[in-house]
N, C-alpha and C positions, 0 to 999 in steps of 0.2 A: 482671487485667481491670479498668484503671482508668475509673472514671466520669468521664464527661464533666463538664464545670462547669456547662456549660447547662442541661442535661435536666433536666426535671421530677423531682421527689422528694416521698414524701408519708410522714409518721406518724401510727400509729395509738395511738389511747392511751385509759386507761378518761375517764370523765368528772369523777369527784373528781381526776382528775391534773392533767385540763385545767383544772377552776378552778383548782386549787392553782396554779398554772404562771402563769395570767395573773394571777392576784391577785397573785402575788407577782416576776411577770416574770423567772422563773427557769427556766434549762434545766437539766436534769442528766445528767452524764456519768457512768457508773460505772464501777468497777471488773470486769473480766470473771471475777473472782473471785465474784461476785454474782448471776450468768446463771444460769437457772433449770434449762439443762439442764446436763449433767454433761456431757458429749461437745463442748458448747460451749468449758468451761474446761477443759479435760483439757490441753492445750497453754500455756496461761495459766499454771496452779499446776504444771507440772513441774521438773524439777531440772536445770539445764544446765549443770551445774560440769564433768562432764568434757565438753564442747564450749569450756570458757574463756569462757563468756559470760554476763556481768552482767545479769540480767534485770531489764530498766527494768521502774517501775511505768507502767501503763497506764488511759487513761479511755478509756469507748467509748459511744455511742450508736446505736441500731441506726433505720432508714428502708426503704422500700420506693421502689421505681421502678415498682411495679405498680399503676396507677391504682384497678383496683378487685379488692380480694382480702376475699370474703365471708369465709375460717375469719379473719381478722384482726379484722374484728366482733365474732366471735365469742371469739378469745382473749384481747380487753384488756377480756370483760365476764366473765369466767369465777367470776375470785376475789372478786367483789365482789356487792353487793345494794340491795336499790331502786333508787334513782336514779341511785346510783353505778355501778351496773353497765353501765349504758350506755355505748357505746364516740363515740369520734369521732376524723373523718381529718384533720389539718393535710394542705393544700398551702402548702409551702416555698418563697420565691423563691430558689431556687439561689445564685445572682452574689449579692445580700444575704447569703447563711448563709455562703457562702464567703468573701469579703471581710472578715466580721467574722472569720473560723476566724483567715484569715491574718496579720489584723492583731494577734491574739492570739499565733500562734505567734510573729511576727516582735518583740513585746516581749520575754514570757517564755525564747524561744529555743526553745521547746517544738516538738516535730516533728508536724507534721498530716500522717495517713493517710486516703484517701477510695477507696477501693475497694467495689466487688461481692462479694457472697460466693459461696465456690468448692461448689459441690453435683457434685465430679464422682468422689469417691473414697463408695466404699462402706463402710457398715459396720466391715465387719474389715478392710478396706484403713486406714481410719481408726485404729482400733485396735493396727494391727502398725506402722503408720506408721513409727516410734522404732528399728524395728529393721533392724540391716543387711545382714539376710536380703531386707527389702523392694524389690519392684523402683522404689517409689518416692521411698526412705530419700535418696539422694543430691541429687536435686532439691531436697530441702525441708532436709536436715541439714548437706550438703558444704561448706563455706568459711559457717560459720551469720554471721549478720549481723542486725541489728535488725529489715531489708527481711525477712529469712526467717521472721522471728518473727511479725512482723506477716503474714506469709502462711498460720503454723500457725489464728492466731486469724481467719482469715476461712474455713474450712475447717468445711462444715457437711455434716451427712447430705442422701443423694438425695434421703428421703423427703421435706423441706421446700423442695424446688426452687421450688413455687410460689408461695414467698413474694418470691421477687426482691430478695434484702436488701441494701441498703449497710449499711455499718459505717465511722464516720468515728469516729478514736481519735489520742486527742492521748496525746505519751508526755512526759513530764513531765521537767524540767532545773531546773528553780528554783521557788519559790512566790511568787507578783504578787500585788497586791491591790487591783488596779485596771488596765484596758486603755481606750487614749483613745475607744472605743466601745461602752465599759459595764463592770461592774463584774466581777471573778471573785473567786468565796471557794474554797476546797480545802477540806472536810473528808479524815478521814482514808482514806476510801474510795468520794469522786466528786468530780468538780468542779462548782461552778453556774455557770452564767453567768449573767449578770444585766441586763437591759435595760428601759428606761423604756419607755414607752406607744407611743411612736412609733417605736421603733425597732422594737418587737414587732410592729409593726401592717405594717409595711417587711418584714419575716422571715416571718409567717404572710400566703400570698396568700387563703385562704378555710378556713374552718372545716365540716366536710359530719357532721351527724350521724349516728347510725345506723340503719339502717332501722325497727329493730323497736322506738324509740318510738312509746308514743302521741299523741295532737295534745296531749293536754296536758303530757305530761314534755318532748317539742319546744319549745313556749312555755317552760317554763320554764327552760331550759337555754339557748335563744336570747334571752330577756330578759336572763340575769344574765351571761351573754358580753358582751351588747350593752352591759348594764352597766360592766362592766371596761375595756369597751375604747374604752370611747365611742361605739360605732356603729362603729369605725374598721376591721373587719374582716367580710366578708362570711361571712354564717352560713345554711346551708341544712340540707336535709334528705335523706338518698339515699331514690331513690325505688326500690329494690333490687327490695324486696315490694310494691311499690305494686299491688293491683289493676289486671289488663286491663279496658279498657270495648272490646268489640266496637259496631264501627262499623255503624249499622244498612244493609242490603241496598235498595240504590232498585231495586226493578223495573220496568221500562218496560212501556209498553201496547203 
């Protein structure tokens, strides 16, 4: 289920990630060795020796296409406290995020994957997956290929349907240290990419906090963005929880 290039895409992230990220104009890719569920990497860290298949390393960074998804508030404010805990949505200009992807892969040689995640196998469907008792073992194992691979790791439980998740994953062929539209470093288990003020400001179309600050962590999370960025990116507020004001009743004479 490939994404389209146009369409809207948006990330959720706590708010110590978001300064970090524009202070430092760094994105990060990780390894899916690093995912927090187990069922996510179970596909990722397996052993494919008797399939003959060299399991490339992989970077991946995860997005939503669902404009508005309240438990994502809620899960990039989870592990953190005070101010940090507060979550906030990047909207993405798509053609910008892609274009740099490409001009990225096309130095490196590096291969970019952009798909949808797959939420249509269950549980223990997920689980027996590997075996070839499965009736869905040959779809996903038969003639195995990198394309296969990359379709084990987009393979997520029903239960998170409503997350709408893309997964864009670069698989890596040599180590760069620079792409003619910004910089790239490799640690040994993600990649950064690196972009000056205006490039960032061209990538992020609007910054939307989260609902459940107050007027004053709002200020000050919107001044020191406004800071970073120059003014250069538009910075709001969701108004998720915002109190109803009933409209008062005209009765006529």
């Amino acid at each position: 289920d490939i994404y389209e290039k146009t369409t809207k895409f948006f990330k959720y992230l706590d708010i110590d990630s978001l300064i970090t990220m524009l202070h430092s104009g760094r994105m990060v890719y990780v390894e899916p060795s690093h995912w927090y569920d187990p069922f996510e990497k179970l596909f990722y860290e397996a052993d494919y020796t008797a399939l003959g298949f060299d399991k490339p390393k992989v970077f991946c960074s995860c997005f939503t296409r669902k404009q508005t998804n309240e438990a994502a508030w809620i899960m990039y404010s989870h592990f953190r406290k005070g101010l940090a805990s507060r979550s906030a949505k990047l909207e993405l200009d798509p053609i910008v995020y892609y274009d740099f992807l490409e001009s990225y892969g096309r130095l490196t040689n590096s291969q970019i994957y952009i798909a949808n995640v797959d939420y249509s196998l269950s549980e223990k469907t997920i689980k027996g997956l590997h075996l070839k008792t499965s009736k869905k073992h040959d779809k996903y194992f038969r003639d195995f290929s990198l394309e296969k691979f990359i379709r084990l790791l987009l393979i997520k439980r029903k239960a998170f349907e409503y997350e709408q998740e893309i997964r864009i994953f670069i698989v890596k062929e040599n180590k760069p240290d620079i792409c003619p539209c910004g910089k790239i470093r490799e640690l040994s288990d993600n990649i950064i990419l690196e972009y000056d003020i205006c490039l960032l400001s061209a990538l992020i179309k609007s910054i939307l906090i989260s609902p459940d600050c107050t007027s004053t962590e709002y200020k000050l999370i919107k001044n020191e963005i406004q800071r970073l960025t120059d003014s250069r990116i538009k910075c709001s507020q969701s108004g998720l929880y915002k109190p109803l004001k009933i409209e008062k009743i005209q009765i006529e004479a």
